[in-house]
C-alpha positions as CSV (number, residue, x, y, z in Angstrom):
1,X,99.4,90.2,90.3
2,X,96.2,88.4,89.5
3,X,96.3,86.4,85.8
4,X,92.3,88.0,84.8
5,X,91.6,90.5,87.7
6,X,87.6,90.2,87.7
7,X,87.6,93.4,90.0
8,X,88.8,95.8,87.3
9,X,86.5,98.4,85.9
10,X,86.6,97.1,82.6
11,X,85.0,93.7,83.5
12,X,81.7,95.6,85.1
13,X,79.6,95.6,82.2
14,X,77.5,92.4,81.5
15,X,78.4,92.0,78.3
16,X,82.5,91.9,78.3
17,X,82.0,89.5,81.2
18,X,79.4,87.3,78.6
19,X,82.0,87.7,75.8
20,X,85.2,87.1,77.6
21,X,84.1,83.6,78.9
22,X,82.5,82.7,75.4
23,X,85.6,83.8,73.7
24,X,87.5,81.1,75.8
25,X,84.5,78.5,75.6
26,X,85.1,78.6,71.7
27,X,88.7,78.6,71.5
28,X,88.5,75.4,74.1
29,X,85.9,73.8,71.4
30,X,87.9,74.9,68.7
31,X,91.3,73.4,70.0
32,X,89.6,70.1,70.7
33,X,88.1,69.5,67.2
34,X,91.4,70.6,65.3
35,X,92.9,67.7,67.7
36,X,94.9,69.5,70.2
37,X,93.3,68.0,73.5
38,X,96.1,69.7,76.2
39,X,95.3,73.9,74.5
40,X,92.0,72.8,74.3
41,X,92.1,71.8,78.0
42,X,94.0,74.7,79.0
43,X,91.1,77.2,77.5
44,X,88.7,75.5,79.2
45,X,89.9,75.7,82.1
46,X,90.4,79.4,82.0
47,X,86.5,79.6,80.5
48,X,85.5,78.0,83.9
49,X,87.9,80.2,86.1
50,X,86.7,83.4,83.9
51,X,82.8,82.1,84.2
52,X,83.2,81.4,88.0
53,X,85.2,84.9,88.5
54,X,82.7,86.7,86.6
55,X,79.2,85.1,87.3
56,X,79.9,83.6,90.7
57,X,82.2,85.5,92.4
58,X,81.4,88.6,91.2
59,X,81.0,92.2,93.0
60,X,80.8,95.5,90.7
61,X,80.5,97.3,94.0
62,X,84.0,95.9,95.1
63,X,86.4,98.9,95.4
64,X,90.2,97.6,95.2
65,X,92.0,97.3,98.7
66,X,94.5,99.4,97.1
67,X,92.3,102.5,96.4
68,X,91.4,105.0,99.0
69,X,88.3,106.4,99.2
């Protein structure tokens, strides 16, 4: 089990992919100005896992090994 699977359907529109990695961006930010540097470090590093899984490594034509068909 994958922690963010970037393969599932739900990811394949642009815009969830755009929000989910801004959504973590912010957070990071967020945690850094209110002080907390380690949760501010641990969102970033998800935003930069999500951005790379999402912009990077992305394939919406990717069918789960899984599937048949």
């Amino acid at each position: 089990m994958k922690l963010l699977d970037t393969d599932h359907p739900f990811f394949k529109p642009l815009w969830i992919r755009i929000v989910v990695v801004a959504i973590a961006a912010g957070w990071a930010l967020f945690e850094f100005r209110s002080g907390s540097a380690i949760w501010g470090g641990i969102f970033l590093v998800f935003a930069a896992v999500s951005a790379y899984g999402f912009f990077l490594n992305f394939n919406p034509d990717r069918k789960d090994p899984g599937s048949e068909g």
